[in-house]
C-alpha positions in Angstrom: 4.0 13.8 1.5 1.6 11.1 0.0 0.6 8.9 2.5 -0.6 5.4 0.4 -2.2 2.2 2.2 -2.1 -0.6 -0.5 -4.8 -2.6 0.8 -7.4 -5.7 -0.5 -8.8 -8.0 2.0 -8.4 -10.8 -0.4 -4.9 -12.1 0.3 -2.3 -13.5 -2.5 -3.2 -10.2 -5.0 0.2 -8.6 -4.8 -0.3 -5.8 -1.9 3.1 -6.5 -0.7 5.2 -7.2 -4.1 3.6 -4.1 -4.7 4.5 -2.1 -1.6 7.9 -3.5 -1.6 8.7 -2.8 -5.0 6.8 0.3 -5.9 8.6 1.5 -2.5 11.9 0.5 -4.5 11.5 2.0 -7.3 10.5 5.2 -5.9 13.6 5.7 -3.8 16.1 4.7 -7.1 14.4 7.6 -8.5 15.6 9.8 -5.9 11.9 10.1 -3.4 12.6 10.0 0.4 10.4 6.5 1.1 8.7 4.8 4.2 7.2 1.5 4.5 5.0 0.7 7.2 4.4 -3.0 7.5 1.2 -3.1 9.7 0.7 -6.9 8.5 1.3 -9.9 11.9 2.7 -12.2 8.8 5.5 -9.4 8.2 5.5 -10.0 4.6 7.2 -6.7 3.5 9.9 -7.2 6.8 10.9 -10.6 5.3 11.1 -9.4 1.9 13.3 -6.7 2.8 15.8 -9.3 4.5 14.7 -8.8 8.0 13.9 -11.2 9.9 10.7 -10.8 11.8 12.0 -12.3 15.5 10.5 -9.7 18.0 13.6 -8.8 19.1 13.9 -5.5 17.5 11.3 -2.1 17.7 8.5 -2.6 15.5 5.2 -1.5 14.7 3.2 -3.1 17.8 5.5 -0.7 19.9 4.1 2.7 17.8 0.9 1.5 18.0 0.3 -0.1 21.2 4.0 1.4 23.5 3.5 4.9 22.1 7.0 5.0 20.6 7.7 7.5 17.7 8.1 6.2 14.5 11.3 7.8 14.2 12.7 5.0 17.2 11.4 2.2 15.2 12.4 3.0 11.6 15.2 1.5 9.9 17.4 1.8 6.8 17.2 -0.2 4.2 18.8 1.3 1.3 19.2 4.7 0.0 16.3 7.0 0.5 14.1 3.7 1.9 13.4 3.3 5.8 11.3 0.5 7.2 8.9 0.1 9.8 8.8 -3.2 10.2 6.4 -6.1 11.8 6.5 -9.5 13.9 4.0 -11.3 15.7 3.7 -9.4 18.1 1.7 -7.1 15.5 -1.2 -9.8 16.0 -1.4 -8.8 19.5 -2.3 -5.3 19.3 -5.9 -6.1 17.6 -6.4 -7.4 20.8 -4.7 -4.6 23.2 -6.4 -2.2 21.6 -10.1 -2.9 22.0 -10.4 -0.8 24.6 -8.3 1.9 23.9 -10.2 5.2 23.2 -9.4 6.7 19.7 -7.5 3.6 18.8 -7.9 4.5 14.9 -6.1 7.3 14.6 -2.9 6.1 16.7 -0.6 6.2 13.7 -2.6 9.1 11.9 -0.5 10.9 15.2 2.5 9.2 15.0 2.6 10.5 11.2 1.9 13.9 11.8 4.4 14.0 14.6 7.2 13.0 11.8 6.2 16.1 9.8 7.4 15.9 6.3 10.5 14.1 6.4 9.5 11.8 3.5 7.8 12.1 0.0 6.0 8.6 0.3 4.3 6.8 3.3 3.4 3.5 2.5 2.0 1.2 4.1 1.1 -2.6 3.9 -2.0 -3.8 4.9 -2.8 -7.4 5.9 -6.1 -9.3 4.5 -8.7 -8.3 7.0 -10.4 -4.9 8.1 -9.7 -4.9 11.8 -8.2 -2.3 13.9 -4.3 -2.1 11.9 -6.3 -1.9 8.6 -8.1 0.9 10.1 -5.3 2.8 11.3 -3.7 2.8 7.9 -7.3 4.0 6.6 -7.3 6.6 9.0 -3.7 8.0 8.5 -3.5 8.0 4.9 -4.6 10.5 1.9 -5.0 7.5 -0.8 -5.8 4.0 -1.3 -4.3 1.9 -4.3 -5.8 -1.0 -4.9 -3.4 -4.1 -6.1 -6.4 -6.3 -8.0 -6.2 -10.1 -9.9 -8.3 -9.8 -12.7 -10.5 -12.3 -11.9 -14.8 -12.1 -11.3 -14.3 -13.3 -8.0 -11.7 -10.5 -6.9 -13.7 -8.1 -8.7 -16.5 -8.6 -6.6 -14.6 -8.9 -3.8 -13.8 -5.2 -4.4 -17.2 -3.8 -3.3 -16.9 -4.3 0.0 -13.3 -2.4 0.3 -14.6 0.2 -1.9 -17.7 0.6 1.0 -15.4 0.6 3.6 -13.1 2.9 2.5 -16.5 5.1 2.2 -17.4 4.2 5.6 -13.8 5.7 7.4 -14.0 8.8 4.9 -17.7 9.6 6.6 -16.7 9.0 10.1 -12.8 9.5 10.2 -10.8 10.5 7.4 -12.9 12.9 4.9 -9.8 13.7 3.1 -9.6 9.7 1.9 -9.7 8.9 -1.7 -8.8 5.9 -3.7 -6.9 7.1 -6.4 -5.6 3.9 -8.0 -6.5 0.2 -9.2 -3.1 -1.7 -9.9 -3.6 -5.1 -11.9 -1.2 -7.7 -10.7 -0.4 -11.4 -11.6 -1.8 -10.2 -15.4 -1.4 -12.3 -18.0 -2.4 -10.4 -20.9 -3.4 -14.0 -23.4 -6.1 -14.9 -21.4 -9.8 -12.9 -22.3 -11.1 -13.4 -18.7 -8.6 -10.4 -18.1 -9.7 -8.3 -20.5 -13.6 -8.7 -19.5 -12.8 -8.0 -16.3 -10.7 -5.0 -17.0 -13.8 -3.8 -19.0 -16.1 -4.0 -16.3 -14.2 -2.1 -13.8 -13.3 0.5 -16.4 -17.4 0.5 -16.9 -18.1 0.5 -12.7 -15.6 2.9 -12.3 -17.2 5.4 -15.2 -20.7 5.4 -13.1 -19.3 6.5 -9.9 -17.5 9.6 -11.5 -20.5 11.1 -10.6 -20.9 10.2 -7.1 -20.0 11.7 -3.5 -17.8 8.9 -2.9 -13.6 8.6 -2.2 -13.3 6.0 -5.4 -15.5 8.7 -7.6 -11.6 9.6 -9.6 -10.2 6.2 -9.5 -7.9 5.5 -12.1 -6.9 2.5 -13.7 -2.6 2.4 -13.6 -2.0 1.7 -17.5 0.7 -0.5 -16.4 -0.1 -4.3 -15.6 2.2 -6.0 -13.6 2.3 -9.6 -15.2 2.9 -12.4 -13.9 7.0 -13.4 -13.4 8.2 -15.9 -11.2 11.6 -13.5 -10.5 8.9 -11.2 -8.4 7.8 -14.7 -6.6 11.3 -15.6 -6.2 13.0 -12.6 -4.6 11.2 -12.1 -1.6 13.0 -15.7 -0.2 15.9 -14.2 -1.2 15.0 -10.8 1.0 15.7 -9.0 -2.1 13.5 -6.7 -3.9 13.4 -7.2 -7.7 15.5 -4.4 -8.6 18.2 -6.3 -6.4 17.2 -9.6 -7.2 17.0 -8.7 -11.4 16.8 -5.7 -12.3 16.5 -6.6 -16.2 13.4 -9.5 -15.3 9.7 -8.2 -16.5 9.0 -7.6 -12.9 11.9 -5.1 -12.5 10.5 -3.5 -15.9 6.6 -3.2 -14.4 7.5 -1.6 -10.8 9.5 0.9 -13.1 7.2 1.5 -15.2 4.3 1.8 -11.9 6.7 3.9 -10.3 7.0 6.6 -12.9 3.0 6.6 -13.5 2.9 8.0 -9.5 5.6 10.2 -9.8 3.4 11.8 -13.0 0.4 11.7 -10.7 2.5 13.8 -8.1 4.0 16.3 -10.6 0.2 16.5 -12.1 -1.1 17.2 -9.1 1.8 19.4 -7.5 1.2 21.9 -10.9 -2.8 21.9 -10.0 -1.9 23.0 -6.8 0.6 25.9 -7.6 -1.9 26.9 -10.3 -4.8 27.1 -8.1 
């Protein structure tokens, strides 16, 4: 079972397109999928055609009520379950200050699912409190949605050290094992520079004891299409909403560069 938290701080980069849709795409190909929206806003909840009222289990109750995941998950399609979000989410920053070993809540409600699914992913919000950290601590990998831009570039330091910081203190297995570029217009050379420089800061930590040290690049760019910014009003994931759009064609195309990461690294294992 992968467990993934797509996470940046920086909000409007695509963390929950790409959950949503990468999450889609993996279950049309036949993998057993969670989602795990640990965001208050309930982005990925709405966009699956939820509404986010309070009325029904969500994540606030595995987190801060104890409840399994397996009383609060939901299905929304074939081979996809939800764990979805509300308000009350924004709560549990708060209710859990004082809890002791209040990180690795849902690193235990995981483990208590065994391995039921092939993907765990979960949606982070834009901040690094206590949620973000739970995600941190329960998951194996990190994918990184990223706008080409310098400022979002630079922005990327600060996750990269923090994703450092919880593999030193809780979670040594941690690793980010993928940069996806979103919104990506491929005509404009400010995207291209700044695909060069990561490609460049990326080659100097190869070396380094650090979880980002075999990052990769995904080859494909998910460009900008107003079909992915219209479907989530719609509570429709792409593949629903058009499956033939450019958007529908990128998730596709993401989703089958993860599946060769699992095969690639389901052979190393049987080898070794």
């Amino acid at each position: 079972m992968r467990k993934i938290a797509i996470l940046n701080q920086k909000g409007g980069v695509g963390k929950t397109t790409t959950a949503v849709n990468l999450a889609a795409a993996l279950a049309l190909a036949g993998q057993r999928v969670l989602v795990l929206d640990l965001d208050p806003q309930a982005h990925a909840t709405a966009h699956f055609g939820i509404a986010p009222d309070g009325q029904m289990p969500s994540m606030y109750d595995v987190l801060v009520e104890s409840k399994p995941l397996a009383e609060v998950r939901r299905v929304v399609s074939e081979n996809l379950w939800l764990c979805a979000s509300d308000i009350n989410l924004a709560a549990a920053e708060v209710e859990l200050a004082g809890v002791v070993g209040r990180e690795v809540i849902l690193r235990d409600a995981l483990a208590a699912e065994g391995a039921e699914f092939d993907y765990v992913l979960m949606d982070c919000g834009p901040s690094l409190g206590v949620l973000t950290l739970n995600a941190l601590a329960a998951a194996s990998e990190v994918f990184i949605p990223l706008q080409p831009h310098f400022l979002a570039l630079h922005g990327m330091g600060k996750l990269l050290e923090t994703c450092g910081l919880v593999a030193r203190r809780i979670n040594p297995n941690l690793r980010v094992t993928g940069i996806i570029l979103c919104l990506y217009d491929a005509s404009t050379r400010l995207a291209n520079e700044v695909i060069r420089d990561l490609e460049t800061y990326l080659q100097k930590s190869r070396a380094l004891n650090v979880p980002w040290a075999q990052a990769q690049i995904f080859q494909t760019r998910i460009r900008r299409n107003i079909k992915l910014a219209e479907c989530p009003g719609h509570g429709m994931t792409i593949f629903q909403y058009d499956p033939k759009s450019h958007g529908a064609e990128d998730y596709r195309a993401l989703c089958h560069e993860v599946l060769a990461q699992t095969h690639s690294e389901t052979s190393h294992l049987s080898a070794a």
